[in-house]
py3Dmol code that shows the C-alpha trace and the ligand (Angstrom):
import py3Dmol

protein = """\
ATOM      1  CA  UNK A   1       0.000   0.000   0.000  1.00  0.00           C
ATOM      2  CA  UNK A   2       2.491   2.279   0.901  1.00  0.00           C
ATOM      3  CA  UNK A   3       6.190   1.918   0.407  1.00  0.00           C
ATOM      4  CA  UNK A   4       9.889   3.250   0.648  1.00  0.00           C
ATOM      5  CA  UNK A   5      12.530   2.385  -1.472  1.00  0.00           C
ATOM      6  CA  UNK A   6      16.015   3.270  -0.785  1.00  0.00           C
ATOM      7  CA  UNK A   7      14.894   6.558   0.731  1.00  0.00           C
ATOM      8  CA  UNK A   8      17.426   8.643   2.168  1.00  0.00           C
ATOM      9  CA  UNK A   9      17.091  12.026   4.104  1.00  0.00           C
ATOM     10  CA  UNK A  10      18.870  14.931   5.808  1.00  0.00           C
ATOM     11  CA  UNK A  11      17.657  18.447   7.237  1.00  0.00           C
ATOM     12  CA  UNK A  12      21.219  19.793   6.231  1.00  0.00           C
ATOM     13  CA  UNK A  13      24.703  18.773   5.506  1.00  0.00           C
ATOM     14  CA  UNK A  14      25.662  16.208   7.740  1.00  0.00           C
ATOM     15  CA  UNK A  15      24.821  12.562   8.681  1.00  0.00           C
ATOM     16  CA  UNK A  16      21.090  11.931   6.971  1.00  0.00           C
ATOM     17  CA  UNK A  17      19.060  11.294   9.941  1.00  0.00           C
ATOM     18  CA  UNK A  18      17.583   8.036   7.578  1.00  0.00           C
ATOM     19  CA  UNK A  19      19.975   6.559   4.938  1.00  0.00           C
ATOM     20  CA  UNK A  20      18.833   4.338   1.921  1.00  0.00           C
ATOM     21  CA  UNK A  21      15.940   2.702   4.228  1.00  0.00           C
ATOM     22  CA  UNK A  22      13.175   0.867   2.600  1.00  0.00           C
ATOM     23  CA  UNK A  23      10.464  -0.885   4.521  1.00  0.00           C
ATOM     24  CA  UNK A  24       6.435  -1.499   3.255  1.00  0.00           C
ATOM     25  CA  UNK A  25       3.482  -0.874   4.914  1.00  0.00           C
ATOM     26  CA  UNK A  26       0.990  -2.883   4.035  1.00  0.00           C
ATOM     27  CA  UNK A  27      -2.967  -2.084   3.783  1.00  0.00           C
ATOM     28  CA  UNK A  28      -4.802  -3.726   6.672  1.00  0.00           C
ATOM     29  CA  UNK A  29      -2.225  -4.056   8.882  1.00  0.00           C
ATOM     30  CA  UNK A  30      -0.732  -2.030  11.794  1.00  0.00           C
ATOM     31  CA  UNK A  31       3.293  -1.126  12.091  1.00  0.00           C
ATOM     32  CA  UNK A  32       4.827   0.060  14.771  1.00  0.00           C
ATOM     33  CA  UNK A  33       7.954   2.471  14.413  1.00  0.00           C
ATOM     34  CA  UNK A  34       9.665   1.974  17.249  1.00  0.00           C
ATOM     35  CA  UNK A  35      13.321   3.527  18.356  1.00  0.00           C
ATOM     36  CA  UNK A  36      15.260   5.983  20.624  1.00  0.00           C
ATOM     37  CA  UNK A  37      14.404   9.649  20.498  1.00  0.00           C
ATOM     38  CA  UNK A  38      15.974  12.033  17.702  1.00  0.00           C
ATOM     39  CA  UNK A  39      16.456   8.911  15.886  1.00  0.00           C
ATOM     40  CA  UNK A  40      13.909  10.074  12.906  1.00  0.00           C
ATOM     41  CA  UNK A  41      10.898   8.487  13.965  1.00  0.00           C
ATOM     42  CA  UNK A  42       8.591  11.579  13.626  1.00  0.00           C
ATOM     43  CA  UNK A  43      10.571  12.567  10.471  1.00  0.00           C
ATOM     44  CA  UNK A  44      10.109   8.991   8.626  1.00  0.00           C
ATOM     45  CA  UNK A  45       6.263   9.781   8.727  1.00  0.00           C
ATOM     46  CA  UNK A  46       6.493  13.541   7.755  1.00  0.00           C
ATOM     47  CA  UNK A  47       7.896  11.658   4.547  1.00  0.00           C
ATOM     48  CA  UNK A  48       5.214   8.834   4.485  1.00  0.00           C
ATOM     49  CA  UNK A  49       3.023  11.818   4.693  1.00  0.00           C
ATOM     50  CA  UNK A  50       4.439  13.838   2.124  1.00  0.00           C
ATOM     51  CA  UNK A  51       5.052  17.073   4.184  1.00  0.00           C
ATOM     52  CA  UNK A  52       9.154  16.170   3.302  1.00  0.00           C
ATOM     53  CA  UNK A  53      10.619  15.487   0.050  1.00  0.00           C
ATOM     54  CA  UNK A  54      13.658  12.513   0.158  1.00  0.00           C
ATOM     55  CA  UNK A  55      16.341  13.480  -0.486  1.00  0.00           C
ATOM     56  CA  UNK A  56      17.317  10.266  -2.662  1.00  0.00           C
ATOM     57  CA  UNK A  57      14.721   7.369  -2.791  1.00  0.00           C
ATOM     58  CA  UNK A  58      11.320   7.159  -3.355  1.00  0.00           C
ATOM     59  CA  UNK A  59       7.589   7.192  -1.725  1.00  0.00           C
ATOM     60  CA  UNK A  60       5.907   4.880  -3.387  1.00  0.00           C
ATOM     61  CA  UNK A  61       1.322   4.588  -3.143  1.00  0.00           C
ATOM     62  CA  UNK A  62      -0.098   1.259  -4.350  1.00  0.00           C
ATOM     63  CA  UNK A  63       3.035   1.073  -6.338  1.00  0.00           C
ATOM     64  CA  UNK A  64       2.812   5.229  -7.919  1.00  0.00           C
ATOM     65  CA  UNK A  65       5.880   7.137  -7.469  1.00  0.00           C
ATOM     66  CA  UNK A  66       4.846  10.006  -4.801  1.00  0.00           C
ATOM     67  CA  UNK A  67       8.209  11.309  -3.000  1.00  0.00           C
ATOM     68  CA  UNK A  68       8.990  14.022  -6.007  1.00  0.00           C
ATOM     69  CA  UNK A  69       5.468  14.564  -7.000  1.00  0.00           C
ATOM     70  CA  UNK A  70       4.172  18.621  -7.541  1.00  0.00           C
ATOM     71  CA  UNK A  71       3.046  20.219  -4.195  1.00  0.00           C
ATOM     72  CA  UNK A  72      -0.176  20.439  -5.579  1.00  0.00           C
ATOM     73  CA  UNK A  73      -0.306  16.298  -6.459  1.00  0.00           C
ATOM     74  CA  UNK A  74       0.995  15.750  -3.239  1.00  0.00           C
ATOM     75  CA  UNK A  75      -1.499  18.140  -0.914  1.00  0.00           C
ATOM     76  CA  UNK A  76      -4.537  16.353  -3.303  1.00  0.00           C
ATOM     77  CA  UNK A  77      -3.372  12.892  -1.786  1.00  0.00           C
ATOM     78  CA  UNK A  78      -3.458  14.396   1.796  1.00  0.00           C
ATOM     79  CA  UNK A  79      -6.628  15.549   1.515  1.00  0.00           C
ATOM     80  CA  UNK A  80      -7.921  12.263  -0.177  1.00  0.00           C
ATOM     81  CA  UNK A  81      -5.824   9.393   1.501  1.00  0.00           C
ATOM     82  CA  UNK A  82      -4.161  10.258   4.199  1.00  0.00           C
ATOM     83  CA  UNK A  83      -5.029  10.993   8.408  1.00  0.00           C
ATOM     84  CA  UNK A  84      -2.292  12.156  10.425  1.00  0.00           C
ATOM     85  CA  UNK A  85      -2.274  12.522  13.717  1.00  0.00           C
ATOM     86  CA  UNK A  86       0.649  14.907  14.873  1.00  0.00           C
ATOM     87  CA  UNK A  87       2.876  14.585  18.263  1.00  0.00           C
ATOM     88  CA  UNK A  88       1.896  17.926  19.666  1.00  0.00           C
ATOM     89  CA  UNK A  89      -2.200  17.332  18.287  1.00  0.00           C
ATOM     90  CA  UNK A  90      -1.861  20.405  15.937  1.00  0.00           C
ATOM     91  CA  UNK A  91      -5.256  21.717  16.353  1.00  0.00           C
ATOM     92  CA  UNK A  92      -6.243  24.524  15.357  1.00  0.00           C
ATOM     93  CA  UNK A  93      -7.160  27.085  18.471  1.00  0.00           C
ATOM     94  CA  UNK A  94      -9.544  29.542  16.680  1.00  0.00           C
ATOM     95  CA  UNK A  95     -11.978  26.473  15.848  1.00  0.00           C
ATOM     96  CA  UNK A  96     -14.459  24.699  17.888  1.00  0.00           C
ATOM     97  CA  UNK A  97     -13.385  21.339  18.794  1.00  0.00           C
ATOM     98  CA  UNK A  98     -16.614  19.994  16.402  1.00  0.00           C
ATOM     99  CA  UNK A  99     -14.932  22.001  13.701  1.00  0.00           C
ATOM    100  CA  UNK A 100     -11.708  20.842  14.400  1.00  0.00           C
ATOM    101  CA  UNK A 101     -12.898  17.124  14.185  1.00  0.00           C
ATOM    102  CA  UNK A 102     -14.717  18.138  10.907  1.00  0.00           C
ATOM    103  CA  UNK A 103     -12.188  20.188   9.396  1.00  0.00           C
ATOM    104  CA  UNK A 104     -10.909  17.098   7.342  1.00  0.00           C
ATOM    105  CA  UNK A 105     -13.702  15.878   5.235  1.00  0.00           C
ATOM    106  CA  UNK A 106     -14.076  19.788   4.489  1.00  0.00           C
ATOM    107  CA  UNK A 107     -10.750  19.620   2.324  1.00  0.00           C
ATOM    108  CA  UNK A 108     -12.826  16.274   0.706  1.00  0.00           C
ATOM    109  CA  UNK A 109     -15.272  18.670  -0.376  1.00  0.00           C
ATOM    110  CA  UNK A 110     -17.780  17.168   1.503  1.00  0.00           C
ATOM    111  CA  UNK A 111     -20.370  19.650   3.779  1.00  0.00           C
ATOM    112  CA  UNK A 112     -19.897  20.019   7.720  1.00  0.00           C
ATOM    113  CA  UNK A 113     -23.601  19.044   8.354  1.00  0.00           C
ATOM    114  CA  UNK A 114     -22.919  15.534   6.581  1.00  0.00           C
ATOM    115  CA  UNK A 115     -20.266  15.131   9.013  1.00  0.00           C
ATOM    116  CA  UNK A 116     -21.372  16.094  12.338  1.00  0.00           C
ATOM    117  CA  UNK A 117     -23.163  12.844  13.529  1.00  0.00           C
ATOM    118  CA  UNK A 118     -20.366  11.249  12.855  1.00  0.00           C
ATOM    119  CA  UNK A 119     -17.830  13.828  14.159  1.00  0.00           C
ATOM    120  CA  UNK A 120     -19.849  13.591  17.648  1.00  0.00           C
ATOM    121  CA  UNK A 121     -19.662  10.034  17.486  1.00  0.00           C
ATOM    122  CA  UNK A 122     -16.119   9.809  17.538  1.00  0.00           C
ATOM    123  CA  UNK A 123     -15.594  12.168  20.069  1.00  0.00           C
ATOM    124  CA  UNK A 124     -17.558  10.099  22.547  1.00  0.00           C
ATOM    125  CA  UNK A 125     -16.160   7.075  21.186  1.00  0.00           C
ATOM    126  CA  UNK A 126     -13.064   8.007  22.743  1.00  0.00           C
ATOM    127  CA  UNK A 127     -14.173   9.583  25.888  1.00  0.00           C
ATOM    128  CA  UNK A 128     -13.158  13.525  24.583  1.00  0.00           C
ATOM    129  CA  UNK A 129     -16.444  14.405  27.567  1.00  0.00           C
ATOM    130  CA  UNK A 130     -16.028  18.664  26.404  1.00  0.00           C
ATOM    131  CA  UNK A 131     -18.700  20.459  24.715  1.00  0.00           C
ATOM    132  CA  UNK A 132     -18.145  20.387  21.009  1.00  0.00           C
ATOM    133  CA  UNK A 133     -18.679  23.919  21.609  1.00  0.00           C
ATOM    134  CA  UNK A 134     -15.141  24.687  23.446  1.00  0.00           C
ATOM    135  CA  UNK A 135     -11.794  25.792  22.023  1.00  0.00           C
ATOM    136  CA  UNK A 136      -8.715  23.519  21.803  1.00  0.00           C
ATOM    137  CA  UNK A 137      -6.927  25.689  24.004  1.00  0.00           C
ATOM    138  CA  UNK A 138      -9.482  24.794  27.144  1.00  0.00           C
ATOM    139  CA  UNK A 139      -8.999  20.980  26.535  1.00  0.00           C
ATOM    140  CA  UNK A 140      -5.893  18.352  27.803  1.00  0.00           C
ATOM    141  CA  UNK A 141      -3.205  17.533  26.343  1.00  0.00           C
ATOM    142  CA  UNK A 142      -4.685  13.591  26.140  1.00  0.00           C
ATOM    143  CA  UNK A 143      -7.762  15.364  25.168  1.00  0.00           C
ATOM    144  CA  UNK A 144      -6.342  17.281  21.967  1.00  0.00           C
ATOM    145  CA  UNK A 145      -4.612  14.317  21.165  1.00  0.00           C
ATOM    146  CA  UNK A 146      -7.922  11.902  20.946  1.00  0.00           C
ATOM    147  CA  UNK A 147      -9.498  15.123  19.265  1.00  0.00           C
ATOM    148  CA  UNK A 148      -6.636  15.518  16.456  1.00  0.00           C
ATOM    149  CA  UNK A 149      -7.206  10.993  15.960  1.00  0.00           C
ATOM    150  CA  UNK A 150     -11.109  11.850  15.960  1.00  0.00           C
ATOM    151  CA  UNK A 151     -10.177  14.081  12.991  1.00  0.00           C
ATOM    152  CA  UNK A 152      -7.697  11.883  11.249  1.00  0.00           C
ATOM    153  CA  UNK A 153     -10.379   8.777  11.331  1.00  0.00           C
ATOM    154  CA  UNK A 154     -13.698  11.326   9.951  1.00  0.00           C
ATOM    155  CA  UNK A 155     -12.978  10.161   6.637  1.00  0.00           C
ATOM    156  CA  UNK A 156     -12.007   6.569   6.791  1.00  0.00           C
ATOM    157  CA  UNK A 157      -8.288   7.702   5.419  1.00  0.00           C
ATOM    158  CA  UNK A 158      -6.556   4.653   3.369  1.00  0.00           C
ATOM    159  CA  UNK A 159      -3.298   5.622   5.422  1.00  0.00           C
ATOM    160  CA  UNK A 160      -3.026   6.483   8.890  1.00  0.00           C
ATOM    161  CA  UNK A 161      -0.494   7.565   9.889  1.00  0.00           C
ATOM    162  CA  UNK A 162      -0.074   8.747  13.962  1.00  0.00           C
ATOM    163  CA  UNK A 163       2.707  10.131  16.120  1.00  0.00           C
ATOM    164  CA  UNK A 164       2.688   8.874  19.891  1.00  0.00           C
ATOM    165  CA  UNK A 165      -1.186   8.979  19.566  1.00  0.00           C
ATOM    166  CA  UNK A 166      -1.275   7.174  23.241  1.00  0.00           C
ATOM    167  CA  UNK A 167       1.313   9.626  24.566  1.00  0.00           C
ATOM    168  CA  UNK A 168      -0.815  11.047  27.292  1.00  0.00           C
ATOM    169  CA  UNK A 169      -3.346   9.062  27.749  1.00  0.00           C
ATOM    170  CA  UNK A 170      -3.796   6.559  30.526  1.00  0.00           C
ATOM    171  CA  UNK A 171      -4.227   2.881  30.396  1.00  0.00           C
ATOM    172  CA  UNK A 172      -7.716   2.355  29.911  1.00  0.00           C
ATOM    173  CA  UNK A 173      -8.459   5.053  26.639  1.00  0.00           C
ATOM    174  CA  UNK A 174      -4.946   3.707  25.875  1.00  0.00           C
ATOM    175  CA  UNK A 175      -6.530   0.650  25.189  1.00  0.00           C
ATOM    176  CA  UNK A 176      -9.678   2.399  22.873  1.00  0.00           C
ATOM    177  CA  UNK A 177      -7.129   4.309  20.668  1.00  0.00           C
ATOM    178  CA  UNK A 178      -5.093   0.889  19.858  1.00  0.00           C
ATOM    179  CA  UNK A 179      -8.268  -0.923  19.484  1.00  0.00           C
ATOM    180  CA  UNK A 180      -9.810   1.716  16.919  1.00  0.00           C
ATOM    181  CA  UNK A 181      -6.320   1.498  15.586  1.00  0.00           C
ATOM    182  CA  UNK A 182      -6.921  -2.077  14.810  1.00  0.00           C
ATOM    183  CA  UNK A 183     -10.217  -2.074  13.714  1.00  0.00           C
ATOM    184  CA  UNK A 184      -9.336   0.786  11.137  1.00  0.00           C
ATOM    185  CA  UNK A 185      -6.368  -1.386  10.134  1.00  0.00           C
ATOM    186  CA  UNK A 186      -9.126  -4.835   9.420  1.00  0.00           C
ATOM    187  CA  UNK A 187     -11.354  -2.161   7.642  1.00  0.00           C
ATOM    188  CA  UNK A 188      -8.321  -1.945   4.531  1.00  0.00           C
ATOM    189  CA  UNK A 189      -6.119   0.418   6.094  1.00  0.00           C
ATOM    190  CA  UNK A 190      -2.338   0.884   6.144  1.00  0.00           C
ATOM    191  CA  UNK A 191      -1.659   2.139  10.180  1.00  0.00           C
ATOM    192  CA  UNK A 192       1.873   3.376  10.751  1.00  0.00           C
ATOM    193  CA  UNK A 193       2.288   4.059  14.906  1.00  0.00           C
ATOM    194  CA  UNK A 194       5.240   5.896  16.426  1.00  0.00           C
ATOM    195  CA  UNK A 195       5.200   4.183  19.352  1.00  0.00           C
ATOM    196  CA  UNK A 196       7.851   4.371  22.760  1.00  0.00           C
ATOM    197  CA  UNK A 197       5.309   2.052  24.644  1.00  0.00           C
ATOM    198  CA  UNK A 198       6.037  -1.289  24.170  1.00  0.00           C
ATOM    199  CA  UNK A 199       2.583  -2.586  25.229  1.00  0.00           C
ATOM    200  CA  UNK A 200       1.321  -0.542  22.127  1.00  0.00           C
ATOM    201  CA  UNK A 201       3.827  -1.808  19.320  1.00  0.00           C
ATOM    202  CA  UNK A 202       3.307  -5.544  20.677  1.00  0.00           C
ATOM    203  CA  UNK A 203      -0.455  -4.830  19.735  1.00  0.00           C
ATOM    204  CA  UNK A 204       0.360  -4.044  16.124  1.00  0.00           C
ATOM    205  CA  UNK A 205       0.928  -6.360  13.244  1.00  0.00           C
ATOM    206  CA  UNK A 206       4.429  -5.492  12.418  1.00  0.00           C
ATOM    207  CA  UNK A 207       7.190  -3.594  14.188  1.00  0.00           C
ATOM    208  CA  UNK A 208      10.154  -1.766  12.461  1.00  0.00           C
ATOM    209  CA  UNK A 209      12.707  -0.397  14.941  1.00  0.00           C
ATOM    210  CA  UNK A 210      14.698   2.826  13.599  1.00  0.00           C
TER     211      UNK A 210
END
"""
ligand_1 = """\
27
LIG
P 12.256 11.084 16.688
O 10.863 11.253 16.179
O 12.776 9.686 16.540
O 12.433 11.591 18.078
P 12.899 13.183 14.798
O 12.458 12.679 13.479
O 12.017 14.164 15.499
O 13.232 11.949 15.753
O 14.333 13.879 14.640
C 15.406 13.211 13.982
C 16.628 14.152 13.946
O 16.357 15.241 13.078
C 16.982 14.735 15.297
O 18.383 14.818 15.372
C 16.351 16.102 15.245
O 17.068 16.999 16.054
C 16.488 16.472 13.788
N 15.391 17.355 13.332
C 14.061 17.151 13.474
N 13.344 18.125 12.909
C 14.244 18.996 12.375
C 14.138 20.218 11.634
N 12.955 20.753 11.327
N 15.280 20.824 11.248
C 16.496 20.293 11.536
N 16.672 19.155 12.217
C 15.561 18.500 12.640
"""
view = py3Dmol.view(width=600, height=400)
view.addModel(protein, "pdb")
view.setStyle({"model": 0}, {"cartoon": {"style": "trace"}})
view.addModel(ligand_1, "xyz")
view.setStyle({"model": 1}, {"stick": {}})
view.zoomTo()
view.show()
């Protein structure tokens, strides 16, 4: 589903933080990418995700050269088949938590109303208890994280792709995220998991250690 070939990447002249690494990610299955900080964990899925070109090597999507794609080619695949769920949440603090949640099938073209049901459900799915109607800056930081994976799952992406998505939470919603991680996964999905707990990677499919 989604794949690396020979990729190799630096932020400047130096050591590349990954050097001609390939690995495949495969739809309906969960990997988790597991490894010491600074060791290019969060950057290896910046480049899954297209928000970083490779230096040398290639992205590949059921099989399609991506990696050098135009910007515009790339941000259409965002939109379309990818849900990312960022390290620090990444929401945005002038929206409502609802709109937050719904903000990604609105880049799909598709209208808020159609959404909200299932925006809602999500939310309460994984125990976000705040009224839709509050701003991310009066929520947790386990809360903004479950709100940023409520958004990433609204459209049923092909990829999913999440950084430390358990990160603050405790035990028990722990358990909910990596079990809608799962599920997403048997529904078709490719689900790539930064990961430092090891009770999380040992519930995915696959684990690739940078
Ligand atoms: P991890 O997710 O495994 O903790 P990162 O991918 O965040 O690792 O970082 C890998 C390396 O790249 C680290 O040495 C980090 O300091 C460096 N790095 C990360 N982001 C940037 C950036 N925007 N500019 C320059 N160096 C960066």
């Amino acid at each position: 589903m989604i794949e690396v070939q020979n990729l190799t990447f630096g932020y400047s002249r130096g050591t590349p933080v990954l050097q001609d690494w390939s690995a495949r990610f495969e739809a309906g299955s969960t990997t988790a990418i597991t490894g010491p900080s600074g060791r290019g964990k969060s950057t290896l899925l910046y480049l899954l995700g297209l928000m970083l070109r490779p230096t040398a090597g290639e992205v590949l999507i059921e099989g399609q050269p991506v990696g050098n794609a135009k910007d515009a080619a790339r941000a259409h695949l965002r939109a379309r088949r990818f849900g990312f769920v960022f390290q620090d949440a990444a929401l945005d603090s002038s929206r409502t938590v609802l709109d937050n949640v719904t903000e990604s099938a609105l880049y799909r073209g598709v209208a808020r109303r159609n959404v909200e049901p299932h925006a809602l459900a999500l939310l309460q799915r994984f125990g976000v208890d705040v009224p839709p109607d509050r701003r991310p800056g009066q929520v947790s930081g386990g809360q903004a994280q479950r709100i940023a994976l409520c958004r990433a799952l609204l459209t049923n992406p092909a990829i999913l792709l999440a950084d430390e998505p358990t990160g603050n939470l405790d035990p028990a919603t722990t358990e909910v995220v990596v079990t809608a991680l799962q599920e997403h996964a048997a529904n078709g999905a490719a689900v790539v998991v930064v990961t430092h707990s090891p009770d999380v990677a040992a519930a995915c499919d696959k684990q690739v250690q940078l």
